[in-house]
N, C-alpha and C positions, 0 to 999 in steps of 0.2 A: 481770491476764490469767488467773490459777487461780481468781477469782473467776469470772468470764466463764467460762470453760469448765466449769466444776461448774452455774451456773444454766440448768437447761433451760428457765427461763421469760425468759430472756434480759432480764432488769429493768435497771432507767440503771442503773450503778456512779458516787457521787461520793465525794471526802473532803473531810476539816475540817480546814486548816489554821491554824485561828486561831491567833492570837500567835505564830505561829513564824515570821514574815515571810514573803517571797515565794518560791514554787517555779517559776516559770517554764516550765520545761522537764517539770515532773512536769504539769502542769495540760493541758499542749500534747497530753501522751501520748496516742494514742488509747484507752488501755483507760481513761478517765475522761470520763462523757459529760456531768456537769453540773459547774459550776465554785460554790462555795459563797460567798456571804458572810457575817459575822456580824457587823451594825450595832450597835454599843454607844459611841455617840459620848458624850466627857467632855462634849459642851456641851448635850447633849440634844436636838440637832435631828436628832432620827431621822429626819425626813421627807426633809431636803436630804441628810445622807446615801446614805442609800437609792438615792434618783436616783444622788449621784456615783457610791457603788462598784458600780451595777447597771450604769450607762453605761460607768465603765473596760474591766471585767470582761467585756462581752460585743464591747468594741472589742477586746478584748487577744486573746482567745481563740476568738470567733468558734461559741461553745459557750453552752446555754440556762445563764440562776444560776440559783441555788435561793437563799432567803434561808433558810438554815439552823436560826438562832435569832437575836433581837433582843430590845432594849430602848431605854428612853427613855435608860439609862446600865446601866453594869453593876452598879448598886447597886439593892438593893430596893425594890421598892413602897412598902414602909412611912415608905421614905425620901425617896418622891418628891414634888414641890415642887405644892399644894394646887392646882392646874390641870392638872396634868398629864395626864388625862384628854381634854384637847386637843389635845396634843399626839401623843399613841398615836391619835387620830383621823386626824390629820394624814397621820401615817407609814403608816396603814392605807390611804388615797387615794394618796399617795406610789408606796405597794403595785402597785394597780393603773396604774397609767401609767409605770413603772419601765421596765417590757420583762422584768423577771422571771418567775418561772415560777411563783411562787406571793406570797402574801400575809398577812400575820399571823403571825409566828413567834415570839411574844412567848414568851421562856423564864422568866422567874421565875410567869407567871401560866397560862400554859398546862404547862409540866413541872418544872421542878426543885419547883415550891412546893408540888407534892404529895406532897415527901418530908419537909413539916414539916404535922404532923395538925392543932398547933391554930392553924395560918395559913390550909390548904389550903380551906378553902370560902370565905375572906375574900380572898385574891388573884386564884383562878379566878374566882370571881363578880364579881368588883370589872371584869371587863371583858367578860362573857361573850357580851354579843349586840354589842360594840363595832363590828362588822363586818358585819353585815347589814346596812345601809344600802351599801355595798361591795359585798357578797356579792345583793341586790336589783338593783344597779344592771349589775351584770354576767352577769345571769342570761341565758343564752340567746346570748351574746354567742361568737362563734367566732376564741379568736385567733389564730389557724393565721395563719404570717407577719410577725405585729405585730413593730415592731421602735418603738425610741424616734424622734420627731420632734423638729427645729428646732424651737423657740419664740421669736417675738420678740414684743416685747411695746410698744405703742403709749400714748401720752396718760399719759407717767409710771410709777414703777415702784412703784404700790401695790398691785399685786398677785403673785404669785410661784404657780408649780409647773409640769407636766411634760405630755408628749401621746408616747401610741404609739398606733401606727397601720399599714396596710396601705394599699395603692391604691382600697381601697372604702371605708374605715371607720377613724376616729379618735378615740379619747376622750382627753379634757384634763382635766384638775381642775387650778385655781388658787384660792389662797386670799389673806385680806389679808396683806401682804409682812410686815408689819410684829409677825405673833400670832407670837412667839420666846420661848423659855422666858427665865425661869423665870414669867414670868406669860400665858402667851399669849394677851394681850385683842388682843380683836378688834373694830374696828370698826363699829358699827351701820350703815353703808352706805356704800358703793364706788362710786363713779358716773365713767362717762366712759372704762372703760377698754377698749383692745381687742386681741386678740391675734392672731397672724399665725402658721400652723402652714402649714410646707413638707410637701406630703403627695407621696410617691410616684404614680407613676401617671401615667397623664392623661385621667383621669376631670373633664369642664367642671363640669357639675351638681353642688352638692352640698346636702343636708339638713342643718341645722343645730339640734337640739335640745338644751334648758337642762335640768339637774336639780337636786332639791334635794338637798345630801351630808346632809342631817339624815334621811333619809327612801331617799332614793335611787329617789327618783320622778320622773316626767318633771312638767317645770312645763307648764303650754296655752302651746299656741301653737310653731311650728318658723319657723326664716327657712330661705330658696332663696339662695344666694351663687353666684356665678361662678367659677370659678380664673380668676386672673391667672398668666400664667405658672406655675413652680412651686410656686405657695401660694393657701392662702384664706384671708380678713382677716374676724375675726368681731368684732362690736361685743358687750360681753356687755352681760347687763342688770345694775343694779343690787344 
């Protein structure tokens, strides 16, 4: 609150609780307007992650996260497992369909790693346009509202990720279930599967467009889908 009243530009105020467990009642406070988290999972599934503590975090508090700072693990790049690059892709897509409030927060490669000179152009570069494809696909994109969506998932479970969305507008990113560190291969093609996202609203009509996450381009061609009830059942492509 003596922050808040000294800023005449009236900017969020959040903190960083990391490792010191949970505050509950400090987080609830109104003088604190975004709730933090810092994903550094031992297993390295930054991506599922992400999802969980962005989902708890905005059930529990009802207040926008900020993904603070992240990593694949809390251990260095140097030490990270020779795919790994797939993985911070992963959690980057992750990113965007969370319900979080931002994306990328990667700390050893974006901040601390610039306080070591002869690492510091080998870490930063080692990921530096990693997000553009993210950052392309989201251009122009308004998420005033978005909150996370239901997902369920049809014809087996070889695919896995997350959808948020408003009453007009929902973006999904799923990938093969099965790409998990420490090697995360992937796949050469996925056939047959389809997923089912509960969208708010009750908008009948919906547009249905594919993109490539390599690119973050629209691929040709849209489908028109119906809502049934509270959801739309998408077939993807291969």
């Amino acid at each position: 609150q003596v922050v808040r009243a000294a800023d005449s530009n009236h900017r969020p105020i959040t903190a960083s609780l990391a490792d010191v467990g949970t505050w509950p009642n400090f987080y609830k406070s109104a003088a604190i307007d975004l709730i933090q988290v810092h994903p550094y999972p031992p297993s390295a599934k930054m991506d599922r992650v992400v999802i969980d503590e962005v989902h708890r975090e905005l059930a529990a508090y009802n207040k926008p996260v900020l993904i603070g700072e992240s990593g694949l693990n809390a251990d260095s790049p140097n030490n990270y497992p020779p795919n790994a690059e797939v993985g911070v892709l992963h959690a980057i897509w992750a990113d965007v369909v969370s319900g979080a409030a931002n994306g990328r927060a990667l700390y050893w490669e974006d901040a601390y790693g610039t306080f070591f000179k002869e690492l510091r152009s080998v870490w930063v570069n080692s990921y530096a346009d990693a997000e553009l494809p993210a950052e392309r696909f989201t251009s122009g994109v308004d998420f005033t509202g978005f909150k996370p969506l239901t997902v369920q998932y049809q014809g087996g479970t070889k695919i896995w990720g997350a959808a948020v969305g408003n009453e007009s507008m929902a973006l999904g990113w799923f990938r093969d279930a099965g790409s998990e560190p420490p090697d995360w291969t992937l796949l050469p093609s996925i056939s047959g599967q389809t997923v089912t996202v509960l969208v708010p609203g009750s908008a009948r009509n919906w547009q249905v467009d594919f993109y490539d996450t390599k690119t973050g381009n629209a691929l040709s061609g849209s489908t028109l889908l119906t809502r049934q009830g509270d959801h739309v059942t998408v077939a993807l492509p291969d």
